[in-house]
HTML snippet that shows the backbone in 3Dmol.js (N, CA, C, O; Angstrom):
<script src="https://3Dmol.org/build/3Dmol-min.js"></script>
<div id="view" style="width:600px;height:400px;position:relative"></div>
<script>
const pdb = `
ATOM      1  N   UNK A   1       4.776 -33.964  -8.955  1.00  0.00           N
ATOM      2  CA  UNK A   1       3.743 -32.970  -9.010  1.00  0.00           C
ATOM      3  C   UNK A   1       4.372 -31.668  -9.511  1.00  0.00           C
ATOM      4  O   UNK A   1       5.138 -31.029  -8.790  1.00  0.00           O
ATOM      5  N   UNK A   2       4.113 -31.354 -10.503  1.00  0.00           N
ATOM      6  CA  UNK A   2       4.554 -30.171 -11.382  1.00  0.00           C
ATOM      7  C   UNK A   2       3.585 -29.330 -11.009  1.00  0.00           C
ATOM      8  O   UNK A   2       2.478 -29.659 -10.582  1.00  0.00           O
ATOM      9  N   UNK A   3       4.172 -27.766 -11.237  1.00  0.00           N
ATOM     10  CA  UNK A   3       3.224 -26.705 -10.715  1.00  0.00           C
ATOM     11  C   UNK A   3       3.532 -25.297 -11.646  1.00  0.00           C
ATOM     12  O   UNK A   3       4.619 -24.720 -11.593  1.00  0.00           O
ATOM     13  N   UNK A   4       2.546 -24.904 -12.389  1.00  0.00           N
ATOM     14  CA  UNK A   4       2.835 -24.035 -13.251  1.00  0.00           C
ATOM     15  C   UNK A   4       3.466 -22.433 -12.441  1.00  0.00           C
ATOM     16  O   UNK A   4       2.737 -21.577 -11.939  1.00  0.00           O
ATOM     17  N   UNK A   5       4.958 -22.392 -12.514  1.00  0.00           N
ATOM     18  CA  UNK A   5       5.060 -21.109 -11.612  1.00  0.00           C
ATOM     19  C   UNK A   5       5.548 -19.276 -12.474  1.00  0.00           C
ATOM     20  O   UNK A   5       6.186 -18.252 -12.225  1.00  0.00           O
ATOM     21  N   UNK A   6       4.629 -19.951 -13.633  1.00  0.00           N
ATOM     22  CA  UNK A   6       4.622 -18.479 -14.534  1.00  0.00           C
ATOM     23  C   UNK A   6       3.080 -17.532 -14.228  1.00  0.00           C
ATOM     24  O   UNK A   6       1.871 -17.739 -14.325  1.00  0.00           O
ATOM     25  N   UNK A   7       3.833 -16.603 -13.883  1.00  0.00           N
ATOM     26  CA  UNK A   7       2.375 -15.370 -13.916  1.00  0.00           C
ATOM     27  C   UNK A   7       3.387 -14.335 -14.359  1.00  0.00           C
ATOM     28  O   UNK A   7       4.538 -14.339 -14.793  1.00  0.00           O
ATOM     29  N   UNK A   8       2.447 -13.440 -14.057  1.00  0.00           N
ATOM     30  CA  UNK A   8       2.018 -11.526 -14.690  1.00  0.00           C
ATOM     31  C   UNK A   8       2.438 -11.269 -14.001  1.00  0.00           C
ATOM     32  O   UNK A   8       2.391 -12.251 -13.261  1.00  0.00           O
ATOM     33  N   UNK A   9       3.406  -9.881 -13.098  1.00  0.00           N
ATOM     34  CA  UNK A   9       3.472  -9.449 -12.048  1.00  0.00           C
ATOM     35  C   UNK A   9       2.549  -7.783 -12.551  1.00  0.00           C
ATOM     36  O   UNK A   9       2.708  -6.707 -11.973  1.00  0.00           O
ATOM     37  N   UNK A  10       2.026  -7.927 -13.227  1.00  0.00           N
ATOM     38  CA  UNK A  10       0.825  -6.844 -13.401  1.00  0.00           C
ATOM     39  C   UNK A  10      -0.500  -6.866 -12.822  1.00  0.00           C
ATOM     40  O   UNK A  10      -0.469  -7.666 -11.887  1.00  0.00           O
ATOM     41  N   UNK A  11      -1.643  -6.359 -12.946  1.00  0.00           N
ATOM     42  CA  UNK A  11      -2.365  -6.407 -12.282  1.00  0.00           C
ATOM     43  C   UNK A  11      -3.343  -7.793 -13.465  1.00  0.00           C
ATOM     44  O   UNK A  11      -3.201  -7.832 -14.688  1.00  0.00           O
ATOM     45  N   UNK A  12      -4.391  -8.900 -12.533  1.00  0.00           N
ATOM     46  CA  UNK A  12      -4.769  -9.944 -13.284  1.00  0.00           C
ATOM     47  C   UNK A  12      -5.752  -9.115 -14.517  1.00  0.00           C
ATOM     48  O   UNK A  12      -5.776  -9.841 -15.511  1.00  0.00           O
ATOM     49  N   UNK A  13      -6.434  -8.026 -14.710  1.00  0.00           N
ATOM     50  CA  UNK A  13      -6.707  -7.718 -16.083  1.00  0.00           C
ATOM     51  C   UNK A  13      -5.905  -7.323 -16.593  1.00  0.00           C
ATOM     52  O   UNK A  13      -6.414  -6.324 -17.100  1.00  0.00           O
ATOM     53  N   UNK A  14      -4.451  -7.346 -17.026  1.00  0.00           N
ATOM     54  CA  UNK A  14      -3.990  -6.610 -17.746  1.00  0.00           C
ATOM     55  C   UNK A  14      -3.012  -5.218 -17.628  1.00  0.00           C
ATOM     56  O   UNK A  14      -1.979  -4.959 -18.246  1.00  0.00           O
ATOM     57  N   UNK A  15      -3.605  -4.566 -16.782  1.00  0.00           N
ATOM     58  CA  UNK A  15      -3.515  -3.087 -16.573  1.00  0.00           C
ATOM     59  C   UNK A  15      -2.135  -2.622 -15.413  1.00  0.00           C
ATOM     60  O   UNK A  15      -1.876  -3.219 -14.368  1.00  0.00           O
ATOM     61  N   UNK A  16      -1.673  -1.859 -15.759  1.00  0.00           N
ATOM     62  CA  UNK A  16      -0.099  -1.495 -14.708  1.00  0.00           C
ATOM     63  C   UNK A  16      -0.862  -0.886 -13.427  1.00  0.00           C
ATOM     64  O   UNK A  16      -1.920  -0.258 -13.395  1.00  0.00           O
ATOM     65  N   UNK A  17       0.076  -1.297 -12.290  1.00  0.00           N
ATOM     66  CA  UNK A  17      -0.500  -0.469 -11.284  1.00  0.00           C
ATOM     67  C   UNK A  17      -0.122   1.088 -11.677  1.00  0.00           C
ATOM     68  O   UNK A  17       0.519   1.365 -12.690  1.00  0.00           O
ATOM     69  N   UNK A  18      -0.572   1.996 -10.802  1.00  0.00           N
ATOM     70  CA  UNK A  18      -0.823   3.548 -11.348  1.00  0.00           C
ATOM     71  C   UNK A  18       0.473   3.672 -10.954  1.00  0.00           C
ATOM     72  O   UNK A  18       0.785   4.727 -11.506  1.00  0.00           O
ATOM     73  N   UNK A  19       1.785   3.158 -10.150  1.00  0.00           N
ATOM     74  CA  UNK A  19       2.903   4.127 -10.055  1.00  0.00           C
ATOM     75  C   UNK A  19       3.820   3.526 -11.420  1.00  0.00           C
ATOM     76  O   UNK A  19       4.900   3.956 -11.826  1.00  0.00           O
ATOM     77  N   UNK A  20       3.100   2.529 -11.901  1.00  0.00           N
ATOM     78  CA  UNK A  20       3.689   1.998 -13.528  1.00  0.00           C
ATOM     79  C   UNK A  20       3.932   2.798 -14.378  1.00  0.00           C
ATOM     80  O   UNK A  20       4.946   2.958 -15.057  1.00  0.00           O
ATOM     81  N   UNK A  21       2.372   3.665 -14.338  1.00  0.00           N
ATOM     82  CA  UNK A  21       2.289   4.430 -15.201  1.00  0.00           C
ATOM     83  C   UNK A  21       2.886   5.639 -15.459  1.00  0.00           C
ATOM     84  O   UNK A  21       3.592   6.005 -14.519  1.00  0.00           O
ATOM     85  N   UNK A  22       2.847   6.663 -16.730  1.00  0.00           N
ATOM     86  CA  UNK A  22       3.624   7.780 -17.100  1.00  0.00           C
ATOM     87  C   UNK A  22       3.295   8.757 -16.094  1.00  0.00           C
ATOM     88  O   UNK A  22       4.182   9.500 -15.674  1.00  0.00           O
ATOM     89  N   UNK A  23       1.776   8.858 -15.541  1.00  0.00           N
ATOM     90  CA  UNK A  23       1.284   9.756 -14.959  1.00  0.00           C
ATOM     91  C   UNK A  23       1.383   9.552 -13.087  1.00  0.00           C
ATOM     92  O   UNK A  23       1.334  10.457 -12.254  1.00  0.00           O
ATOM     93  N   UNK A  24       1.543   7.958 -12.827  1.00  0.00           N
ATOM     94  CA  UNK A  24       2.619   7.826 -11.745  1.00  0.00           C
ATOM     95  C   UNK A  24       3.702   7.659 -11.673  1.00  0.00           C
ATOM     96  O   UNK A  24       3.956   7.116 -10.598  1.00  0.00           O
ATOM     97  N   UNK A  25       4.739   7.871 -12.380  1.00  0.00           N
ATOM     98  CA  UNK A  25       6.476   8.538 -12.309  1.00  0.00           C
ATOM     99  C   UNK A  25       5.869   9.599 -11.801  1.00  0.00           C
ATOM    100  O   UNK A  25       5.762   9.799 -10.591  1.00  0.00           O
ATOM    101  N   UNK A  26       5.289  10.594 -12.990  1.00  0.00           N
ATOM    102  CA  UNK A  26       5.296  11.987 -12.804  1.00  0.00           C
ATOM    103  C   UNK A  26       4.801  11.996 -11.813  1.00  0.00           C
ATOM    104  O   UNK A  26       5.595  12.779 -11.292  1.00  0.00           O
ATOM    105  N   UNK A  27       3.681  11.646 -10.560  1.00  0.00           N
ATOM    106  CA  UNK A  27       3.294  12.105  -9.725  1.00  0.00           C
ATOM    107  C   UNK A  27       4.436  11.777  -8.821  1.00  0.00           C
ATOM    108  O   UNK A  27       5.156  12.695  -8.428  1.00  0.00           O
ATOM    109  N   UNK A  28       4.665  10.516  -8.451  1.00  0.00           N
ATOM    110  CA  UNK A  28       6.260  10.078  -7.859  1.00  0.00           C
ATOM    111  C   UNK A  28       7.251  11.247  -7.575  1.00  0.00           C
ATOM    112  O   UNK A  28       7.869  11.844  -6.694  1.00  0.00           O
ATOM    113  N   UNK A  29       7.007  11.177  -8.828  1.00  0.00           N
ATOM    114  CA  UNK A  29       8.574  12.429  -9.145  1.00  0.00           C
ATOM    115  C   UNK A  29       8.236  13.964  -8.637  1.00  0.00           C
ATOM    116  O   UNK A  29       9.013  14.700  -8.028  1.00  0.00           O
ATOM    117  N   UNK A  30       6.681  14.306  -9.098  1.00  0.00           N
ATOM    118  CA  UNK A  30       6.853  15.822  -8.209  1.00  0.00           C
ATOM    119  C   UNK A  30       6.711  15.689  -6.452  1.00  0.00           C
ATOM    120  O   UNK A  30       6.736  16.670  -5.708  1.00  0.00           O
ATOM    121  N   UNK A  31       6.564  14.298  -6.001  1.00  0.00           N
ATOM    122  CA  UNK A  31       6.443  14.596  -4.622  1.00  0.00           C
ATOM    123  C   UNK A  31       7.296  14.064  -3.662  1.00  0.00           C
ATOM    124  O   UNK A  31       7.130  13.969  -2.446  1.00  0.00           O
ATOM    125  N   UNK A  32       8.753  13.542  -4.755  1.00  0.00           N
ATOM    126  CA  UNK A  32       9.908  13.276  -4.423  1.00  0.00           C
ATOM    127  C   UNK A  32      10.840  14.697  -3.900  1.00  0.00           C
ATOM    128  O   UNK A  32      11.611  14.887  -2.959  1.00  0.00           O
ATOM    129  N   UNK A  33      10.191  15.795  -5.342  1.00  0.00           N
ATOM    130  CA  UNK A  33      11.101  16.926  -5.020  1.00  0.00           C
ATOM    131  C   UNK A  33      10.340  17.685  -4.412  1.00  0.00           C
ATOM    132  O   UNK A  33      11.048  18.602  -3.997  1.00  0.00           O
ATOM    133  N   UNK A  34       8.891  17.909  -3.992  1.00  0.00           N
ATOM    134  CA  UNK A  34       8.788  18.445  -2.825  1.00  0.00           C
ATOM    135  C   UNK A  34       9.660  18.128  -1.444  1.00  0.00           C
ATOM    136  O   UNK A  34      10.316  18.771  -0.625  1.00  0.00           O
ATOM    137  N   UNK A  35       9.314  16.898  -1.654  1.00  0.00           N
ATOM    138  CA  UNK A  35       9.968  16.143  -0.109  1.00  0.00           C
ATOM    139  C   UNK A  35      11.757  16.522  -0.256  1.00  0.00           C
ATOM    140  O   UNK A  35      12.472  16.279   0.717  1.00  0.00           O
ATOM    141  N   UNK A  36      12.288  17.041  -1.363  1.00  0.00           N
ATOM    142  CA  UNK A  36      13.713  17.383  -1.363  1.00  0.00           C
ATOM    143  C   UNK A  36      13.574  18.887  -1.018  1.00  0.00           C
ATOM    144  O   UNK A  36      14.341  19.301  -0.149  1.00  0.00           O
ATOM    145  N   UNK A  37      12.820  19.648  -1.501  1.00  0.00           N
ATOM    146  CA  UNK A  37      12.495  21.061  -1.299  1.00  0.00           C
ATOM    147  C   UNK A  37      12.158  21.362   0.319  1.00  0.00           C
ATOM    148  O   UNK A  37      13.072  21.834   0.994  1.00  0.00           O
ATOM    149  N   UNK A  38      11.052  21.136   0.857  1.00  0.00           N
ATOM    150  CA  UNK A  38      10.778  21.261   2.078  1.00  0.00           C
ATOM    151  C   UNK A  38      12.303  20.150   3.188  1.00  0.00           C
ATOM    152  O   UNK A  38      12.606  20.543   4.314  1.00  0.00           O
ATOM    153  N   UNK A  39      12.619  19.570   2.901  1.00  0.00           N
ATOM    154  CA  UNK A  39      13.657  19.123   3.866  1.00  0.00           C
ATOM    155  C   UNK A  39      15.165  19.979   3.632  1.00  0.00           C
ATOM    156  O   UNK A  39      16.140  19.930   4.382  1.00  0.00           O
ATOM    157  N   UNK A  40      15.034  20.732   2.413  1.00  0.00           N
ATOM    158  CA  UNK A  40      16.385  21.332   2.395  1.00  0.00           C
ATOM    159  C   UNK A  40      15.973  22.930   3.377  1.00  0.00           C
ATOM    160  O   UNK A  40      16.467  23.276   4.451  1.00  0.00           O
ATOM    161  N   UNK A  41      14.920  23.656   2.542  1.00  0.00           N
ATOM    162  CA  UNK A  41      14.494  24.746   2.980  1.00  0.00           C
ATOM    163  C   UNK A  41      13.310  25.113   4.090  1.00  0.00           C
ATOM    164  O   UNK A  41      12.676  26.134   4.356  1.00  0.00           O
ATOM    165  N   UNK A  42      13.334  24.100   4.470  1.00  0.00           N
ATOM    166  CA  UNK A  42      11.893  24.277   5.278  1.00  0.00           C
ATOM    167  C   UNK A  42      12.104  23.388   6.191  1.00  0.00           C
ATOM    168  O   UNK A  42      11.098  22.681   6.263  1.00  0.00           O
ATOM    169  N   UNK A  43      13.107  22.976   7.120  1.00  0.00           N
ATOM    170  CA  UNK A  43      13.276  22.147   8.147  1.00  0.00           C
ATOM    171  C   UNK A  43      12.301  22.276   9.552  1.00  0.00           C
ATOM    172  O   UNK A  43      11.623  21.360  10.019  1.00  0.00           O
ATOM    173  N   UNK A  44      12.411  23.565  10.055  1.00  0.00           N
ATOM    174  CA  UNK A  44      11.538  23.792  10.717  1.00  0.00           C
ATOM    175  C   UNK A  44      10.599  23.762  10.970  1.00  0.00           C
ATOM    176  O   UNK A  44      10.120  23.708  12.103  1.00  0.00           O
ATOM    177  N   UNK A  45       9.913  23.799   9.633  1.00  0.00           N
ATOM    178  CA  UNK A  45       8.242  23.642   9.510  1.00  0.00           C
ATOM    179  C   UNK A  45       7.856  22.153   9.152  1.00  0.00           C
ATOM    180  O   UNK A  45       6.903  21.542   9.634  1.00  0.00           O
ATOM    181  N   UNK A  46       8.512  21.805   8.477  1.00  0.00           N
ATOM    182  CA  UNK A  46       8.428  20.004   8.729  1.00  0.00           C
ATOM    183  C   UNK A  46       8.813  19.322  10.282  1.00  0.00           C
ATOM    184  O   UNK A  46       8.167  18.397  10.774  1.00  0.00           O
ATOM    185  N   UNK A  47      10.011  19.984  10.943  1.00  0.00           N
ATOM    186  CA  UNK A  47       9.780  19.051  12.201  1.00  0.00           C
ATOM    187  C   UNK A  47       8.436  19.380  13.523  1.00  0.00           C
ATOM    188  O   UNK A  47       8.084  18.719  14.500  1.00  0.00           O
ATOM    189  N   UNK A  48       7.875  20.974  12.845  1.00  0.00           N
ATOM    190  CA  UNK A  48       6.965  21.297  13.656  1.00  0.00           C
ATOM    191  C   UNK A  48       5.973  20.671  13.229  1.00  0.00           C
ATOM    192  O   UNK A  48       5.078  20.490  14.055  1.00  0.00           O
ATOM    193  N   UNK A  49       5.806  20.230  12.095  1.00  0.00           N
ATOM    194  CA  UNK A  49       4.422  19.422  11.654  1.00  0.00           C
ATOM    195  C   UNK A  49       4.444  17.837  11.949  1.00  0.00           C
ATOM    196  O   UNK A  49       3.396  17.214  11.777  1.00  0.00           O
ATOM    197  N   UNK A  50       5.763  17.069  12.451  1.00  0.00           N
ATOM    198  CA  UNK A  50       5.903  16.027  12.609  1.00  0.00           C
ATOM    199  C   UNK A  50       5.071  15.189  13.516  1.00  0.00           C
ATOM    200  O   UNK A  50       4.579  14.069  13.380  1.00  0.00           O
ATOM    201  N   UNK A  51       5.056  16.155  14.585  1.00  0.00           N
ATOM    202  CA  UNK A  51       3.813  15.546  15.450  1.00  0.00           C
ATOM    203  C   UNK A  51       2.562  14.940  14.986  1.00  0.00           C
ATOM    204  O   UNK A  51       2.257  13.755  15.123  1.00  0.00           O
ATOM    205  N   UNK A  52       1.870  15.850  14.430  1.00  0.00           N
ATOM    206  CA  UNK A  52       0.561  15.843  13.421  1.00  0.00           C
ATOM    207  C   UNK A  52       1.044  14.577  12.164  1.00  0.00           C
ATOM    208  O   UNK A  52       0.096  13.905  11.756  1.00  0.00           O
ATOM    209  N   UNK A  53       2.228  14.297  11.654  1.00  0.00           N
ATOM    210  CA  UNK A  53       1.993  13.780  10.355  1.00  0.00           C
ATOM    211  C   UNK A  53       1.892  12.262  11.234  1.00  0.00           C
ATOM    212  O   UNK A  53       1.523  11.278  10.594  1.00  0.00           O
ATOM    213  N   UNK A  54       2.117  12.159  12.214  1.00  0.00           N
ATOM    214  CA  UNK A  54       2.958  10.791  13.188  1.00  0.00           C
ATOM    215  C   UNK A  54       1.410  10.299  13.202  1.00  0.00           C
ATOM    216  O   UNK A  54       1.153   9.202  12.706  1.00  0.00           O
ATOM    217  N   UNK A  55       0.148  11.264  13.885  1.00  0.00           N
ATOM    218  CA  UNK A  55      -1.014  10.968  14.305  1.00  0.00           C
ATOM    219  C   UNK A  55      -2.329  10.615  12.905  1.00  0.00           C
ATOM    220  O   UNK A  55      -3.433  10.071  12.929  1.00  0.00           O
ATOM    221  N   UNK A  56      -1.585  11.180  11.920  1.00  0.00           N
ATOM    222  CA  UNK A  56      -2.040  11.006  11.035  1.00  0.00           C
ATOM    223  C   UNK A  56      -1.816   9.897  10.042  1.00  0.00           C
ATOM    224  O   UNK A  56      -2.700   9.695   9.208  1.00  0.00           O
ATOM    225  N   UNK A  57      -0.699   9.138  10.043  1.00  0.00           N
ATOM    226  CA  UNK A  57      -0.388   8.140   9.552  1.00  0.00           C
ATOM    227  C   UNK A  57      -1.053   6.927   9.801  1.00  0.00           C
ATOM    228  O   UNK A  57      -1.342   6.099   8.937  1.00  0.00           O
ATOM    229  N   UNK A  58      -1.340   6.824  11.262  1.00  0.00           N
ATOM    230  CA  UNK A  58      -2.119   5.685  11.987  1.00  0.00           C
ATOM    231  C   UNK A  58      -3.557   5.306  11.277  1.00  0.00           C
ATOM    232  O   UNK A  58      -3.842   4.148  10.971  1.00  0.00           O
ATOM    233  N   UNK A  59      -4.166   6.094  11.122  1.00  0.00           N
ATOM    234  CA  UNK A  59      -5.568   6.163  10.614  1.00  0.00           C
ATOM    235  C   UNK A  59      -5.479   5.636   8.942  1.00  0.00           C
ATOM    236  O   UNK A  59      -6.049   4.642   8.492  1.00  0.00           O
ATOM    237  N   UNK A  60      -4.699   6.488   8.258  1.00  0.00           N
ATOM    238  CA  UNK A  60      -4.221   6.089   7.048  1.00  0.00           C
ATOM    239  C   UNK A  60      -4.358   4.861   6.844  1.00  0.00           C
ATOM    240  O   UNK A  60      -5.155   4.228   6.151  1.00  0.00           O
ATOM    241  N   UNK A  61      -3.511   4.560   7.506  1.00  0.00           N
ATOM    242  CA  UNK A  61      -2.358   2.845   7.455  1.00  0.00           C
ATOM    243  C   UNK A  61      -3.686   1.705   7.485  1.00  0.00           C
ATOM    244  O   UNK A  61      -3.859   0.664   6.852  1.00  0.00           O
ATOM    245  N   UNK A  62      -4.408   2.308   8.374  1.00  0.00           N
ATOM    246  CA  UNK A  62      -5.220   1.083   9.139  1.00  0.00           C
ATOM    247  C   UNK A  62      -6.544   1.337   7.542  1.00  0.00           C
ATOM    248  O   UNK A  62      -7.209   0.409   7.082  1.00  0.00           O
ATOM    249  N   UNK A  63      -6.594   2.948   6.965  1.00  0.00           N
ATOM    250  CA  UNK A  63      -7.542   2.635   6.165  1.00  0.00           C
ATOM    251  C   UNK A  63      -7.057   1.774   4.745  1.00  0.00           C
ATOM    252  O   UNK A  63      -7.659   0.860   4.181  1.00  0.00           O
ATOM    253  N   UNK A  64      -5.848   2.363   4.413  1.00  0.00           N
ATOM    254  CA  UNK A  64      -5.215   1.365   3.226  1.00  0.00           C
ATOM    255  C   UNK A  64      -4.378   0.362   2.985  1.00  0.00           C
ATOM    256  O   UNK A  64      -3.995  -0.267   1.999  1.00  0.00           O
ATOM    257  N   UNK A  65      -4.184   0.368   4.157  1.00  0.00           N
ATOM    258  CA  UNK A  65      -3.130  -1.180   4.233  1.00  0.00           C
ATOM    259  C   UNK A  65      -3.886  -2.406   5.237  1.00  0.00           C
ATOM    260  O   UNK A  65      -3.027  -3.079   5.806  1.00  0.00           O
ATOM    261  N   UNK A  66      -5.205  -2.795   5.542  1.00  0.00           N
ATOM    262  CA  UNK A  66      -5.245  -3.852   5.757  1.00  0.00           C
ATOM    263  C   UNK A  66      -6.043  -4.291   4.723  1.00  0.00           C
ATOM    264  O   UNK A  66      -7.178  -4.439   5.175  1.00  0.00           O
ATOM    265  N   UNK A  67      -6.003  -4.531   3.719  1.00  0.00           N
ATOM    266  CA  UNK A  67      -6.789  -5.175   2.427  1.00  0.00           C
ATOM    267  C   UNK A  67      -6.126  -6.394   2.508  1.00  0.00           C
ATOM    268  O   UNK A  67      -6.960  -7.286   2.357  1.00  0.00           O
ATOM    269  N   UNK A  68      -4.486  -7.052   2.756  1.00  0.00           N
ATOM    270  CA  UNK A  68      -4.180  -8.137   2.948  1.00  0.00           C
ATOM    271  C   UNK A  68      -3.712  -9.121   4.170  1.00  0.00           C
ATOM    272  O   UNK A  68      -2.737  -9.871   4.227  1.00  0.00           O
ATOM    273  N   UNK A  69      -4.648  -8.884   5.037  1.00  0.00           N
ATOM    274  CA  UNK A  69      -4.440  -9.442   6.284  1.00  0.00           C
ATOM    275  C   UNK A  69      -5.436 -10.415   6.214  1.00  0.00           C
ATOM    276  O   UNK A  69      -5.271 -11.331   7.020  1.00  0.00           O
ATOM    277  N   UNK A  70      -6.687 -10.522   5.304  1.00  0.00           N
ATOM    278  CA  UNK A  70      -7.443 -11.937   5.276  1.00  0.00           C
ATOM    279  C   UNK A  70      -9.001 -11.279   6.108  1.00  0.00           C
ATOM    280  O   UNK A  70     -10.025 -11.952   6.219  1.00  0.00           O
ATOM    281  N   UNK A  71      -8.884 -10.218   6.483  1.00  0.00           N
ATOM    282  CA  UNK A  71      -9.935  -9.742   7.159  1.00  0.00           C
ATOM    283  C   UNK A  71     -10.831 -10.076   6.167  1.00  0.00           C
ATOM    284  O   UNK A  71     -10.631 -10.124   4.954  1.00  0.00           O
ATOM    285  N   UNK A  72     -12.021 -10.343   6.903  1.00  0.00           N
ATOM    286  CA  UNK A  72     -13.748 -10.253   6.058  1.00  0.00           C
ATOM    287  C   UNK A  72     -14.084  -8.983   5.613  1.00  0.00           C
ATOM    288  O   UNK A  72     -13.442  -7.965   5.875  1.00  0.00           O
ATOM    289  N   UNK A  73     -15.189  -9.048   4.873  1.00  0.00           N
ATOM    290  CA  UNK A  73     -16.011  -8.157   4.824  1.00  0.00           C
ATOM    291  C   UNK A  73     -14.962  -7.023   2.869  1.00  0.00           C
ATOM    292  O   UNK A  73     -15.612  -6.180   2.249  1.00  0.00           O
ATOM    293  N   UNK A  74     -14.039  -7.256   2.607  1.00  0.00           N
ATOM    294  CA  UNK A  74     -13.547  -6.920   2.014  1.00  0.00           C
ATOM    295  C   UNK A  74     -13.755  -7.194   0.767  1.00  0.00           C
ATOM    296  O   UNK A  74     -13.012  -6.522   0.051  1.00  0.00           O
ATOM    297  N   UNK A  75     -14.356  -7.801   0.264  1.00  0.00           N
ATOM    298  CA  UNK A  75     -14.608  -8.546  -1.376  1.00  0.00           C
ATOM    299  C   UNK A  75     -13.688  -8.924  -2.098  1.00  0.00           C
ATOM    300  O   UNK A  75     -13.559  -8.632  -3.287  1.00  0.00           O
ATOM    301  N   UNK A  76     -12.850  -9.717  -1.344  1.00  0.00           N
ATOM    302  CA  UNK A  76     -12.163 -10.501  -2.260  1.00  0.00           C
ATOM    303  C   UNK A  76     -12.563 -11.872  -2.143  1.00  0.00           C
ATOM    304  O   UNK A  76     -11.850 -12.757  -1.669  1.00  0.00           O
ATOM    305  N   UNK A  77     -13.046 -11.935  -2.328  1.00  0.00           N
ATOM    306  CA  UNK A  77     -13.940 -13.304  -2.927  1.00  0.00           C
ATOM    307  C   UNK A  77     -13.436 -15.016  -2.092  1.00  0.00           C
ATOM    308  O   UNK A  77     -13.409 -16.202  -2.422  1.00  0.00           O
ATOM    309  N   UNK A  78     -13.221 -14.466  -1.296  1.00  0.00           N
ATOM    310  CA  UNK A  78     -12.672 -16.135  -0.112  1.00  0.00           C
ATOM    311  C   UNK A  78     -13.428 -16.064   1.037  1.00  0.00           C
ATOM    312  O   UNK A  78     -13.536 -15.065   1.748  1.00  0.00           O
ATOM    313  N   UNK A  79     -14.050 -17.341   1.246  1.00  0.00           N
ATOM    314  CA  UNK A  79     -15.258 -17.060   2.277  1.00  0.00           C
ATOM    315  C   UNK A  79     -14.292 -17.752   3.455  1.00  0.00           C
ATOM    316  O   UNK A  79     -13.186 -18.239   3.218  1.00  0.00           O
ATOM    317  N   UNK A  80     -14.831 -17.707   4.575  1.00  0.00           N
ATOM    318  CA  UNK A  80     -13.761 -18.026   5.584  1.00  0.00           C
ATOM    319  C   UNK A  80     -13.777 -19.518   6.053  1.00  0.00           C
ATOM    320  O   UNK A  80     -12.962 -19.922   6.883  1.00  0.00           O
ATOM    321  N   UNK A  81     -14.633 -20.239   5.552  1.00  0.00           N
ATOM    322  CA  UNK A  81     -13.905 -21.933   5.149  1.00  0.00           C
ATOM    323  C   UNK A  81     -12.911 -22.127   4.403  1.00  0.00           C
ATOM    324  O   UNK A  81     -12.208 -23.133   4.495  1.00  0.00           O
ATOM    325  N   UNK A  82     -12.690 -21.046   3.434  1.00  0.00           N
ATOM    326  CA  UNK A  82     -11.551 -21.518   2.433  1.00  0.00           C
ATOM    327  C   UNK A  82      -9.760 -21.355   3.098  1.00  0.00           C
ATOM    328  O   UNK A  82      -8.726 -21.959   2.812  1.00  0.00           O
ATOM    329  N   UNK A  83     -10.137 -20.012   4.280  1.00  0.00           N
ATOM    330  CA  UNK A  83      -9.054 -19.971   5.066  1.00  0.00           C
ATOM    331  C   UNK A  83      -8.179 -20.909   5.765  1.00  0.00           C
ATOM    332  O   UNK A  83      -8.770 -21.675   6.525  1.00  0.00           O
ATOM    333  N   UNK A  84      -7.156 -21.006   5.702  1.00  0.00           N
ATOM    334  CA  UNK A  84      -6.269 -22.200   6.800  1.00  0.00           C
ATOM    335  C   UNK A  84      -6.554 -21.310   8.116  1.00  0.00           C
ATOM    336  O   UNK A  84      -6.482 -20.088   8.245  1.00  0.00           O
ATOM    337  N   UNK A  85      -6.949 -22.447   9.184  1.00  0.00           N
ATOM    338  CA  UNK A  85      -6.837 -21.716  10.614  1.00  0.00           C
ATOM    339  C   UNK A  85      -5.177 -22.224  11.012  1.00  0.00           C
ATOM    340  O   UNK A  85      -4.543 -23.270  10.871  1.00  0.00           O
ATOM    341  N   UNK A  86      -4.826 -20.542  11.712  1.00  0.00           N
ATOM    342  CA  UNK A  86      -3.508 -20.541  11.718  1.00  0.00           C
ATOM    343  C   UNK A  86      -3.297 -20.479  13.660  1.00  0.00           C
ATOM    344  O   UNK A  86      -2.256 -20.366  14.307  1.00  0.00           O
ATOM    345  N   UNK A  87      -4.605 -20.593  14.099  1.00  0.00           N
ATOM    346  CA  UNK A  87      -4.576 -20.887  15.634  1.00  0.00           C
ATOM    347  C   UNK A  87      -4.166 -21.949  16.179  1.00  0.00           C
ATOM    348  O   UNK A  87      -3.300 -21.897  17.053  1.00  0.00           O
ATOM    349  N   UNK A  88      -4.806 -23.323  15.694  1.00  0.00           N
ATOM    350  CA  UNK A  88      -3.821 -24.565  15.680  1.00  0.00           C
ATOM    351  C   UNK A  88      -5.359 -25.230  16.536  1.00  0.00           C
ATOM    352  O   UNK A  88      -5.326 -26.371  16.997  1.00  0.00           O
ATOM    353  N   UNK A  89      -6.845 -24.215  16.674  1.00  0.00           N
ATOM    354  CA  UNK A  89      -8.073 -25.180  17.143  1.00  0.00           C
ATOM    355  C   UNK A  89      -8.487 -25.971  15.437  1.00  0.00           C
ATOM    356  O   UNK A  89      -8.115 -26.004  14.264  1.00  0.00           O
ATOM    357  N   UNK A  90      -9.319 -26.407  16.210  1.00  0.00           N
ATOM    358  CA  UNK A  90     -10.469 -27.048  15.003  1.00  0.00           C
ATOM    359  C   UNK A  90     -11.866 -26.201  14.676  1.00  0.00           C
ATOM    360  O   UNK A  90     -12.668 -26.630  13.846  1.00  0.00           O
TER     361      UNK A  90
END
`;
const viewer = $3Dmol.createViewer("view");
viewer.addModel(pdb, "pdb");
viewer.setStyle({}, {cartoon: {color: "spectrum"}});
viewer.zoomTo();
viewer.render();
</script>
């Protein structure tokens, strides 16, 4: 059983993800040297804001990073028969 294991590591139309692109380096890149700027000169005010960035991350995370956990309701196009149950019922 042969299995074709060539793909794209681009996005399936075609298109680069945005940190591919010229205009994500450049964004990359200016908020690399902020983050070098404020940690050289501005220590203080970054560890006083740390609290806040800690409480703020949570919400984030949960809004843009569960797109691949298999959750419903998301539109990617797999209805939940097509899922393996990974509980081990029937």
């Amino acid at each position: 059983m042969m299995r074709d294991h060539t793909h794209n590591a681009s996005e399936p139309n075609g298109r680069l993800p945005w940190y591919r692109t010229w205009t994500g380096l450049a964004t990359l890149a200016v908020f690399a040297l902020a983050v070098l700027y404020l940690s050289l000169f501005h220590v203080t005010h970054v560890l006083d804001a740390l609290p806040l960035v800690l409480l703020l991350v949570c919400p984030l995370m949960h809004l843009f990073l569960h797109g691949g956990h298999g959750h419903g309701g998301h539109g990617n196009g797999t209805d939940s028969a097509d899922r393996t149950d990974k509980g081990g019922s029937p």
